[in-house]
C-alpha angles and dihedrals in degrees: 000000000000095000110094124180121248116218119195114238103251118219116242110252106257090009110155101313102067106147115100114243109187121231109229103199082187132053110267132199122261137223114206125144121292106236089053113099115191119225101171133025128185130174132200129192087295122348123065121204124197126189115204130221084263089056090250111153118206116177135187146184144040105015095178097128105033087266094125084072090239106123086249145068105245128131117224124190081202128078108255122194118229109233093186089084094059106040084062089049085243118141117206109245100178133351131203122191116221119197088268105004151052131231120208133200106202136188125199100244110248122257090030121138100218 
C-alpha cells in the first residue's frame, strides 16, 4: 500500500516530428557557403547553432521544440539561416545551445533606423 508504478508516456510513433534527423556518433564535415567564416559554436542535446563573423546564425537539427529559431518546428540535417535576425537588422554576437533551446546575444546593426 501506499507505493504506485509510474509508467512514462510513450510518443506516439510519427507523431508530429516525422521528419528523420541522423545521429552522427563522429565529427562530419560541413558544407556551408564559402564566403561564411564561423567565429562560435554551441551544441544542445540535438541541435547545433554557428554564427558566423557576419553575425549570421544558421541552426540545425532536431526542431522539435522551436529551438532552430524558424517559426516553425522542423528538423533540418542541413545548416538553415535564420532570417529572422536579420528581418529585425539584428547580428548574432554568441550563441549558447540548451538541451532544448537556444540562447542568442544580439546587437542592433549600425546605421538602422529602429
Amino acid at each position: 500500500p501506499g507505493a504506485a508504478a509510474v509508467t512514462p508516456p510513450r510518443e506516439q510513433p510519427g507523431a508530429q516530428d516525422s521528419a528523420f534527423i541522423s545521429i552522427q556518433a563522429f565529427p562530419a564535415l560541413l558544407d556551408l557557403p564559402q564566403d561564411l567564416e564561423v567565429s562560435e559554436v554551441s551544441c544542445g542535446s540535438r541541435h547545433t547553432a554557428i554564427v558566423t563573423r557576419g553575425g549570421e546564425l544558421y541552426t540545425w537539427g532536431w526542431g522539435k521544440y522551436g529551438q532552430l529559431g524558424h517559426g516553425d518546428n522542423t528538423s533540418s540535417d542541413q545548416p538553415r539561416h535564420v532570417e529572422y535576425l536579420a528581418a529585425e537588422g539584428l547580428r548574432a554576437q554568441e550563441v549558447v545551445c540548451g538541451p532544448w533551446t537556444t540562447y542568442v546575444c544580439v546587437l542592433e546593426q549600425e546605421g538602422e533606423d529602429r
